[in-house]
N, C-alpha and C positions, 0 to 999 in steps of 0.2 A: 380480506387482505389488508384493509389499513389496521386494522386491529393488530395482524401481523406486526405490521412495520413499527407497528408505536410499542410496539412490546419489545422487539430485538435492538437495543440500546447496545452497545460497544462492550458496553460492563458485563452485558447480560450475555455475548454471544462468548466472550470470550473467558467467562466461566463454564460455558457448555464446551468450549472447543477445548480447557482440561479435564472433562470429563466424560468427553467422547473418546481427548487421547489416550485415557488413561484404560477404557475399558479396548481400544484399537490394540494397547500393547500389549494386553490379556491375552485376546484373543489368536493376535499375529504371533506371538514368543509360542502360546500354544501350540497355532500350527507349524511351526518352526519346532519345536522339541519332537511333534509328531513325526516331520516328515523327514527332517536334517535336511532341508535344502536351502543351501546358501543365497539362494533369491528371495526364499521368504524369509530367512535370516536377514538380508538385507531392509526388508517392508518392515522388521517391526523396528530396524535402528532407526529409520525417517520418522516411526511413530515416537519414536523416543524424543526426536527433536519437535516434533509437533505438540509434544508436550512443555518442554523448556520455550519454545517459542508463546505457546500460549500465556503459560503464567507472567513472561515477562512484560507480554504485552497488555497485559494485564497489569499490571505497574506502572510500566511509561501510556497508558491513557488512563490512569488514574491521576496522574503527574500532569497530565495533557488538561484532565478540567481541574484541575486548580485555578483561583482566581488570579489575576495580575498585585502584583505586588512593589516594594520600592525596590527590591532588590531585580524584577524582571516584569520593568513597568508593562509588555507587550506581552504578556501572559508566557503559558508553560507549552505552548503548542507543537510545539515545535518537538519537545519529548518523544513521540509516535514515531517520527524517523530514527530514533535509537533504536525503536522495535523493529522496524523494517532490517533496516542495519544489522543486528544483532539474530535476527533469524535467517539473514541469507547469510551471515558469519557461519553457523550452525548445520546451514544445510551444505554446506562446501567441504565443512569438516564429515559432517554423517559421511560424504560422498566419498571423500577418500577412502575412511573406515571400510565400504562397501569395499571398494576397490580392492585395496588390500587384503581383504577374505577371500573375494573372488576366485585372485588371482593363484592362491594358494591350491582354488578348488580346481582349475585349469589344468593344472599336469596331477593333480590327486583326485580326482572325481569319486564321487562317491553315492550310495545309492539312493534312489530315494521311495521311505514310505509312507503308509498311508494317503497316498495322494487326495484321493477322494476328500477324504475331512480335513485335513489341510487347505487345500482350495476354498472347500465351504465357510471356512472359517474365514481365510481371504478377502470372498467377495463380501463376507456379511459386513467386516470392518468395513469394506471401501464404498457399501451402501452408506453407510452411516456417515463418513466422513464427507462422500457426494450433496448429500444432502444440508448436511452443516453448513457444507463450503457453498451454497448456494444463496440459503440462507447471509452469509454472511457475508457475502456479494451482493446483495439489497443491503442489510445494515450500511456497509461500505460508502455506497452511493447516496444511499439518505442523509448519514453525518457525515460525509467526506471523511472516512477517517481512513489513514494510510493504513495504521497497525493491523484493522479488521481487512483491509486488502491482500497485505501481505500475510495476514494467516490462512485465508481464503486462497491465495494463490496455491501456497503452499498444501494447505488439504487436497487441489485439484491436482498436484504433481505427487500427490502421493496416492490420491486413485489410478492413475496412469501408469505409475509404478506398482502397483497390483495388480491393473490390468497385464503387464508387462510381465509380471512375474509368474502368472497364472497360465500366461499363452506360453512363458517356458517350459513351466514346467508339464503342461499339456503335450507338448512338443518332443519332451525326454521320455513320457512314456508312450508318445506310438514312435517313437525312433529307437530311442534306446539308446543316446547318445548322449551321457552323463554329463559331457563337458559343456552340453548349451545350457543347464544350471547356471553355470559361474557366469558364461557367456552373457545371458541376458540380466544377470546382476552388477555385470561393467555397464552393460548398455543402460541401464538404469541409473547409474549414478553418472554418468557423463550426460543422460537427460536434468538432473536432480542437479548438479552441479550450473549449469545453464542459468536455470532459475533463482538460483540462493546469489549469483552473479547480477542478474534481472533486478534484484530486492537492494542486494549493494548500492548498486548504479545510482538507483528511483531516491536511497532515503541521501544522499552522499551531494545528489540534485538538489534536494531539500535543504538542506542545511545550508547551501551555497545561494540560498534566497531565492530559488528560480522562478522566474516571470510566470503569470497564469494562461491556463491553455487558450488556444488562438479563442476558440468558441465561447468562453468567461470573455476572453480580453474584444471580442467582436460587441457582447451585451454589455462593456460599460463604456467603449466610443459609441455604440448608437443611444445610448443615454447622454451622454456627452454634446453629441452631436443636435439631439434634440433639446437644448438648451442653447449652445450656439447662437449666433443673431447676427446679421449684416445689415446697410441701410445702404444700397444703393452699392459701391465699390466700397465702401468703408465697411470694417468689423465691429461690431458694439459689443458684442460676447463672442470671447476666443478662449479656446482650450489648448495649454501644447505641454511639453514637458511631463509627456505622459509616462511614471514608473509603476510595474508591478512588483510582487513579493508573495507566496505560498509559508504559510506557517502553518502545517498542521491542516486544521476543521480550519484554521480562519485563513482569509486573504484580505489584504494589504495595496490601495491603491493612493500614489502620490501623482498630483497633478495641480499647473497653476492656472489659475481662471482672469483672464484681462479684464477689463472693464473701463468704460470713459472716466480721465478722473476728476471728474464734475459727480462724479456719484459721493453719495453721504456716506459712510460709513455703515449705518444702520440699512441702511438700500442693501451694498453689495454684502452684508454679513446676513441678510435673509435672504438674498439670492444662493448663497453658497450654500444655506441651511437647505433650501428645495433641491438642488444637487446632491449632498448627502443623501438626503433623505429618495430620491430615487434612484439614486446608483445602490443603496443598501437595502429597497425593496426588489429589485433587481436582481441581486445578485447575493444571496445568501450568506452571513458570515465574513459581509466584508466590511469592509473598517477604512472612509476615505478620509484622507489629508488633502484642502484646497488650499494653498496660499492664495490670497486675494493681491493682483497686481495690475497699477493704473495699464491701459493699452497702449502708450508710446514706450516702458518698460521691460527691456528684456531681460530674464536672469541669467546669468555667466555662469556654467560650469567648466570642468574639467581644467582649473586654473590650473598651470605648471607649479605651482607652488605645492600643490594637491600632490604631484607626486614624488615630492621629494622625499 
């Protein structure tokens, strides 16, 4: 398994997720030509998007590890929420698309054949895409990377939507009621639209610098905390002025550290060195900022001036 994980790199999964979507669209347009039913007509436009989803995001985490530079001294990370963004753009759009075929097939129903290989061909894609997506839900978690999340999301909403499509059309032929076709390809893309909603939200978060999850932000006050120092009713080491920030793979921690100011300069700047240095074995990917300030000093925010 670790062999796994050190092979499935971001780069590497989401050259496979174009090339799983691209044999999914094979295979789904095929069963779709087969059987003319507008639910699997539905399954291969989401493959369609799984594909433009993949390649992009394959760009913006290419963009994502680029080094920092003078023009974006805090690196490119932040890149990965255009992926997120731009695929739940994608799947809102698919979803209408669905929509609007459906609804067509509602008062025009039409027959459907081949069932049998049509289906087959169904589940084969949504094995393949299951497992990707599972796949790429470890990469995910191992680089933190958004882009591989929301591709992965997206692959699991598109096995549900074959799921979804398969029980319909299982459904039209022991009833014989053409119209639950179209029927469970609305109900498919009001699930499908949810999600590409879900992807919005998450990378739109992102962008707006949002703070790090409570469980991150617990593991660097109790490292914080374990530096801390009192003597008696008096503070000798205090932490306050605690900020976070999410970019991307990296996160972002600003906070001021007090200190007696009888201390030397070389004293409190190897103190804050020990700080860094286990708030960033700690916590993977992060990147702390301590301004050093005597302990009868407090710093002023939120001057009115500020929001003028």
């Amino acid at each position: 398994m670790k062999i796994l994980d050190s092979w499935v790199t971001p780069t590497r999964m989401l050259w496979a997720s174009v090339v799983v979507a691209l044999i999914t669209i094979g295979l789904k347009t095929l069963a779709w030509w087969l059987t003319d039913s507008v639910g699997l007509l539905s399954d291969a436009m989401e493959s369609l998007v799984n594909l433009a989803s993949a390649i992009f995001g394959l760009m913006m985490v290419t963009v994502a590890a680029m080094p920092a530079d003078d023009d974006h001294p805090y690196g490119h990370h932040k890149a990965e929420y255009f992926s997120s963004g731009f695929e739940g753009i994608l799947i809102l759009v698919a979803a209408l698309g669905i929509i609007w075929a459906a609804a067509h097939r509602i008062f025009d129903p039409q027959p459907i054949e081949q069932v049998g290989l049509g289906l087959a061909l169904s589940v084969g894609s949504s094995a393949l895409n299951g497992l990707l997506a599972w796949l790429m839900f470890r990469a995910a978690k191992q680089h933190r990377s958004l882009a591989l999340e929301a591709d992965a999301r997206h692959l699991v909403t598109d096995v549900w939507t074959s799921a979804g499509v398969v029980m319909g059309i299982a459904l039209v032929s022991v009833t014989g009621w053409l119209w639950l076709d179209a029927l469970v390809a609305i109900g498919v893309a009001l699930n499908i639209l949810k999600e590409g909603w879900h992807l919005i939200w998450v990378s739109s978060q992102g962008l707006m610098d949002e703070a790090l999850e409570p469980e991150v932000l617990a593991e660097v006050q109790k490292v914080l905390d374990g530096f801390a120092h009192q003597r008696g009713e008096v503070e000798i080491i205090r932490f306050d002025h605690l900020h976070t920030r999410k970019a991307g793979q990296r996160r972002f921690v600003d906070v001021h550290m007090h200190m007696p100011a009888s201390w030397t300069l070389g004293r409190a700047a190897a103190l804050r060195g020990s700080v860094e240095q286990a708030l960033m074995s700690e916590v993977p990917g992060l990147r702390a900022t301590i301004q050093l300030l005597p302990s009868d000093v407090e710093a002023h925010f939120h001057d009115a001036r500020d929001l003028k």
